[in-house]
C-alpha positions as CSV (number, residue, x, y, z in Angstrom):
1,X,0.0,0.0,0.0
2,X,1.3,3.6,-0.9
3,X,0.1,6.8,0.5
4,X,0.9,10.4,-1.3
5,X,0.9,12.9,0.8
6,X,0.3,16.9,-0.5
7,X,0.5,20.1,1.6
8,X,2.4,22.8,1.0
9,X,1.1,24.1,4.8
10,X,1.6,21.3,6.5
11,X,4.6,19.2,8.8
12,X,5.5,16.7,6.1
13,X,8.0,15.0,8.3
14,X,5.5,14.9,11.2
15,X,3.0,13.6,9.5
16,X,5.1,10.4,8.0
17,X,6.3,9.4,11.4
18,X,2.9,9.2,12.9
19,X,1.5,7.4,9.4
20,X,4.1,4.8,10.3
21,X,4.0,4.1,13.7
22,X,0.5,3.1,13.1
23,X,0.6,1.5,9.6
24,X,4.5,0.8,9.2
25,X,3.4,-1.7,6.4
26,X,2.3,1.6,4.4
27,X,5.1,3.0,2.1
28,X,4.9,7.3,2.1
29,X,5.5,9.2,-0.8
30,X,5.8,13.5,-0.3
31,X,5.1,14.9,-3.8
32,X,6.3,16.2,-5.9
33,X,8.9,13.2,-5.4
34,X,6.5,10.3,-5.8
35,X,7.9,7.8,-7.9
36,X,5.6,5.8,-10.6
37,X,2.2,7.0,-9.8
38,X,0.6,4.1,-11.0
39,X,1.8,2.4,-7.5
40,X,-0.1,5.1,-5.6
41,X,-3.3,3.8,-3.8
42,X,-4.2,6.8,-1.2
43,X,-3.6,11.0,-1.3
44,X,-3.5,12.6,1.9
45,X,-3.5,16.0,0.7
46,X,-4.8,19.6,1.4
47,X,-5.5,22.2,-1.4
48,X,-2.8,19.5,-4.2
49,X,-2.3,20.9,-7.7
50,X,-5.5,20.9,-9.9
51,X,-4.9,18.1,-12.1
52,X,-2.6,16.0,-9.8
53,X,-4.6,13.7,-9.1
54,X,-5.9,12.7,-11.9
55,X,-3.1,11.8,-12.8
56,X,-2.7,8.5,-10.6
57,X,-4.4,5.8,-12.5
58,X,-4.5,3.3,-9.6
59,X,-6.6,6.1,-6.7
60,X,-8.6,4.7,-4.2
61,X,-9.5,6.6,-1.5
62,X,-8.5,10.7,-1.2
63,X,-8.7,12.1,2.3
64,X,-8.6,15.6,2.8
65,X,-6.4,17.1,5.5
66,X,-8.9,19.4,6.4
67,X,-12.5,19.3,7.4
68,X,-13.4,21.8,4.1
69,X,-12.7,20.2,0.6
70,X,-13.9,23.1,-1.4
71,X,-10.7,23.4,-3.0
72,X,-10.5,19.9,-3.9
73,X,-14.1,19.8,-5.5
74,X,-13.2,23.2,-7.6
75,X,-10.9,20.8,-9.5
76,X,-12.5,19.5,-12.4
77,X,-10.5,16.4,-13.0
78,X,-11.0,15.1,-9.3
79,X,-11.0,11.4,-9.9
80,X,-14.7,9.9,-9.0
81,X,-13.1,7.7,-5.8
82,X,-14.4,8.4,-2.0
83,X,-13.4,11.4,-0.6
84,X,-12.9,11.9,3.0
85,X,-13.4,14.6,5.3
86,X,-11.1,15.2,8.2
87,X,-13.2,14.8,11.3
88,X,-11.1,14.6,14.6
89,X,-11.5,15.2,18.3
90,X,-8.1,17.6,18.2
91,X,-9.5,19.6,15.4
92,X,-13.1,19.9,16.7
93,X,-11.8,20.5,20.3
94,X,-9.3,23.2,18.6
95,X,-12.2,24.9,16.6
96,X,-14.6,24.8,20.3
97,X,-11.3,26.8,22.2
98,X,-11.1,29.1,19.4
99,X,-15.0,30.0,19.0
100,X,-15.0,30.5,22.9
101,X,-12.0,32.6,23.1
102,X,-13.3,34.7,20.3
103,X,-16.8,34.9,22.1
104,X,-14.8,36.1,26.1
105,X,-12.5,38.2,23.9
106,X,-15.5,40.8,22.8
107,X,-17.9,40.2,25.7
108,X,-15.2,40.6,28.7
109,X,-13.7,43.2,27.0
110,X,-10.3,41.8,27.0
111,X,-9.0,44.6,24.1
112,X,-10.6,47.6,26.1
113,X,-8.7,46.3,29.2
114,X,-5.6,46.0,27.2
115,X,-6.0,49.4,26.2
116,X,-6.6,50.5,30.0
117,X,-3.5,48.5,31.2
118,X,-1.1,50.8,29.0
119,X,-2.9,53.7,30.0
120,X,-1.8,52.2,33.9
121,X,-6.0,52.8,34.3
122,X,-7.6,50.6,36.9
123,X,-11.3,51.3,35.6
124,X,-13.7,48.0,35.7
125,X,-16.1,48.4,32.8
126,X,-18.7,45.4,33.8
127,X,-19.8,42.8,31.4
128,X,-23.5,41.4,31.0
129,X,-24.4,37.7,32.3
130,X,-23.7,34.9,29.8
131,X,-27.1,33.9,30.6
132,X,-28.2,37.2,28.4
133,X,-26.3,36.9,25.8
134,X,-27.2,35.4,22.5
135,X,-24.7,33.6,20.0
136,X,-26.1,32.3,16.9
137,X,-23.9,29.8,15.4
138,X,-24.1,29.3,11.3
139,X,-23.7,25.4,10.5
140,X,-24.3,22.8,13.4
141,X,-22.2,20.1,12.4
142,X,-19.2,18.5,13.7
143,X,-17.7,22.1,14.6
144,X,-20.6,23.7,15.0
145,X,-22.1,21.3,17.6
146,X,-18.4,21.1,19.6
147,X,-18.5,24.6,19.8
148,X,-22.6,25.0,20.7
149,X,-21.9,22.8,23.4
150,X,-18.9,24.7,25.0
151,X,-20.4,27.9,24.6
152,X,-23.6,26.4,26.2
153,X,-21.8,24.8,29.5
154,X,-20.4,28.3,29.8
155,X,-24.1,29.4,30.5
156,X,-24.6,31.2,27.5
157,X,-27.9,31.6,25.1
158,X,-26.8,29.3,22.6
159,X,-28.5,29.0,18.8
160,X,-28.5,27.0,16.1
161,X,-28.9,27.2,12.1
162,X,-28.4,24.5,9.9
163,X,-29.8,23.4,6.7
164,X,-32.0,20.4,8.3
165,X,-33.3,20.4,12.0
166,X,-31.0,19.6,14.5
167,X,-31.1,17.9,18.3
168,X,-28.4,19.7,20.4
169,X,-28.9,19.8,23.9
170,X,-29.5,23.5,25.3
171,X,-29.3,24.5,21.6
172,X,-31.8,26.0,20.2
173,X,-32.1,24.5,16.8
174,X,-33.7,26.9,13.2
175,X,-33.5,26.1,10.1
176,X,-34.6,27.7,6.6
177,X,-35.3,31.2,5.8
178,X,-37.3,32.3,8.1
179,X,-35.3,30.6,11.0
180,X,-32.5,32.2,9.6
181,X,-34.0,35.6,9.9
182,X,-35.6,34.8,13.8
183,X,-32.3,33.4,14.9
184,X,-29.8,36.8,13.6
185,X,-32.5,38.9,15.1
186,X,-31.7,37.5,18.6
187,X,-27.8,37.4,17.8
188,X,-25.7,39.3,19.7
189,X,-22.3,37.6,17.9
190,X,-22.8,35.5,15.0
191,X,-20.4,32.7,14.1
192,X,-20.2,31.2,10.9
193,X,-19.1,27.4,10.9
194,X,-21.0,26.8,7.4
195,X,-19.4,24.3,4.9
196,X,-18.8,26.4,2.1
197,X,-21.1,25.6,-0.9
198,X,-22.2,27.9,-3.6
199,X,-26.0,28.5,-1.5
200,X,-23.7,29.7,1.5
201,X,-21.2,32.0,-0.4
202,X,-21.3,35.1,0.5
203,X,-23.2,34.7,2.9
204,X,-22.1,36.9,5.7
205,X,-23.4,40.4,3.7
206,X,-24.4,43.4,4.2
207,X,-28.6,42.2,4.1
208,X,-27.5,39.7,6.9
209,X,-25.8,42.3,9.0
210,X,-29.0,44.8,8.8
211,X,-30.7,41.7,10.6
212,X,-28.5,41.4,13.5
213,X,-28.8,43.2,16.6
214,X,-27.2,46.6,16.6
215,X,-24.3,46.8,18.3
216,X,-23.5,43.0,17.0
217,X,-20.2,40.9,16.5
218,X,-19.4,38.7,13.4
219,X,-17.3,35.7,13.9
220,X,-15.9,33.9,11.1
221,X,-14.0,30.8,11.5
222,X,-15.5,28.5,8.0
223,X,-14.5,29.9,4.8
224,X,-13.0,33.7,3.8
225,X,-15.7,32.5,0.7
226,X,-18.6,33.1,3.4
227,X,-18.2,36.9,4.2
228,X,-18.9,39.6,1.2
229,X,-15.6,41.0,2.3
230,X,-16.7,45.2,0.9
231,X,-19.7,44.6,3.3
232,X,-18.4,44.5,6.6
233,X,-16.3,47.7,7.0
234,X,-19.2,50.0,6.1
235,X,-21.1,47.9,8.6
236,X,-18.5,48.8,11.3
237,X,-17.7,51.6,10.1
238,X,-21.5,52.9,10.8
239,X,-21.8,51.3,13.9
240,X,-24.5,48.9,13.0
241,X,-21.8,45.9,14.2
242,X,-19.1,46.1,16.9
243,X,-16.6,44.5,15.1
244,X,-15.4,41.1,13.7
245,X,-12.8,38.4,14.3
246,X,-11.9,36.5,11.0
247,X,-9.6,33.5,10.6
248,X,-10.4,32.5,7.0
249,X,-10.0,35.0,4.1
250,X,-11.0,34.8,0.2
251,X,-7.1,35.3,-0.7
252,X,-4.7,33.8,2.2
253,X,-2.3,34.5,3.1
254,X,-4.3,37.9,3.6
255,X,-2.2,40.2,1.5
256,X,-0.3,42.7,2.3
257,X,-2.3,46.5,2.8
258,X,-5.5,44.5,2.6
259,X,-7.7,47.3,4.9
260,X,-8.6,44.2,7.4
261,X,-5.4,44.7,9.1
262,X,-5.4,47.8,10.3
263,X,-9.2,47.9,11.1
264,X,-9.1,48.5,15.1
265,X,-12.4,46.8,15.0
266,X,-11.5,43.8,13.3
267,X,-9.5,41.0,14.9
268,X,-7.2,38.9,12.3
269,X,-5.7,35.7,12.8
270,X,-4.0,33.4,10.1
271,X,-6.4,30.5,9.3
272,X,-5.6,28.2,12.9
273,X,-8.7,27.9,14.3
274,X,-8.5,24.3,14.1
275,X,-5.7,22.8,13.0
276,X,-5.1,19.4,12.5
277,X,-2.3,18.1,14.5
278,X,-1.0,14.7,13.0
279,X,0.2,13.1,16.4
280,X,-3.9,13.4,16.7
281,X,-5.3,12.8,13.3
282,X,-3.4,10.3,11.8
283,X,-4.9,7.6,13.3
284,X,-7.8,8.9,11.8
285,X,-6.1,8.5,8.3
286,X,-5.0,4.9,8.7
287,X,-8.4,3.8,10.0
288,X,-10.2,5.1,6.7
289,X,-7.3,3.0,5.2
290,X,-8.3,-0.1,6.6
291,X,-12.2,0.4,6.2
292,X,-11.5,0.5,2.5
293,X,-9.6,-2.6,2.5
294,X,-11.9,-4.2,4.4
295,X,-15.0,-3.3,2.3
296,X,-16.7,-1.6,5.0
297,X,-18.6,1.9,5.0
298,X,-15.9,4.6,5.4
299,X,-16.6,7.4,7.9
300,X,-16.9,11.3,7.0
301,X,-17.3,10.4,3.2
302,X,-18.0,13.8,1.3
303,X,-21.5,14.0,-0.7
304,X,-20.3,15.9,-3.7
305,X,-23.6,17.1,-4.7
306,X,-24.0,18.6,-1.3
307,X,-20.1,20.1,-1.8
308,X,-19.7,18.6,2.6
């Protein structure tokens, strides 16, 4: 059995050890240097060349490195083998820490307090109860639930949109238009943890900000392809929303002068909401290996019509 494995943005070397301490019968190959590709059986890859791999004749299985495979889907010679999802407890917990740390960060004031600190200002500003505050989160799957959950045990008023009605416990659960509309009408932050498919592009805009609460806060923590980028400064910038914190971007890395940066309303980090470590995912890597062999249902397999 050969694996190729594809990332320019990932710990090649890392990732090969923990492949073979738990399949050390399974040969790794780092592109570009791959040897004949007709021996290749697996790609574990994230964002690989458009055409790359298509060009293995022998594919079995592909398995994304990251829980999005937009970018593999926008390639139009994608072989027709299963394509897996990455779905693991590191990455989910990562994405839960990052959602709640985004949430405290605007509603305990954290910047404001930094601000007072250099001024050497001891001056409490207060902070309303969890209990009062509403977060409506975009997308309740894997993420999305991991993240409801945490921001729920934390006592918060937690909601839920999704494209079919979900259970979550202390969730509240909407789904369609008009549960769209109710939920960002009672959304004091919004976070977007949408797969990214062409119904849900764009769709943090300015018609969806008008709908929050004034005074609201946009989280983004999906796909830079979900936010209308021109929207949200004039949104800001008229004080409809408080502010934003935005780890994904349409172009990444975010260039250079790109007016997101210096926004003092507008928190930037570089796409690490969740990451996924391999000392904690690549166990999930060899076990879609050996379903496969086996014959047996794989887990997390993406339904390309859906584009998740």
């Amino acid at each position: 059995m050969t694996l190729l494995f594809c990332s320019t943005s990932d710990n090649a070397d890392r990732w090969v050890g923990e492949l073979r301490k738990r399949a050390p019968n399974l040969e790794v190959r780092v592109w570009p240097e791959m040897g004949d590709p007709a021996e290749i059986d697996y790609a574990l890859v994230w964002k690989p060349p458009h055409g790359l791999l298509a060009g293995l004749p022998n594919l079995k299985l592909i398995v994304s490195l990251g829980a999005g495979v937009e970018a593999l889907l926008l390639d139009p010679t994608l072989p027709q083998v299963p394509l897996v999802r990455m779905v693991t407890d590191g990455l989910t917990l990562d994405m839960a820490g990052y959602v709640a740390m985004q949430v405290l960060r605007w509603e305990r004031k954290l910047d404001a307090y930094a601000e007072l600190q250099k001024a050497g200002r001891w001056e409490p500003l207060g902070h309303r109860p969890a209990s009062e505050v509403g977060i409506g989160i975009l997308g309740l799957g894997e993420l999305g639930v991991a993240s409801a959950r945490t921001l729920a045990s934390m006592d918060y008023r937690v909601m839920g949109w999704s494209r079919s009605p979900k259970t979550v416990s202390g969730v509240e659960s909407f789904t369609g238009e008009e549960g769209l509309h109710a939920m960002l009408g009672q959304s004091d932050l919004l976070v977007c943890l949408l797969p990214l498919t062409e119904d849900t592009r764009d769709i943090l805009n300015a018609e969806l900000f008008a709908r929050l609460p004034k005074g609201a806060v946009v989280i983004n923590a999906a796909r830079g392809g979900h936010l209308a980028e021109a929207d949200l400064i004039p949104a800001i910038d008229r004080g409809h929303l408080a502010g934003a914190s935005l780890d994904v971007f349409a172009d990444e890395p975010l260039p250079p002068g790109h007016p997101f940066w210096a926004h003092p309303r507008i928190h930037v980090t570089p796409h690490i909401a969740g990451i996924t470590h391999p000392s904690r995912a690549a166990e999930t890597v060899v076990e879609a290996i050996r379903l496969f062999e086996a014959g047996q249902p794989l887990k997390n397999v993406v339904d390309r019509a859906k584009g998740y």
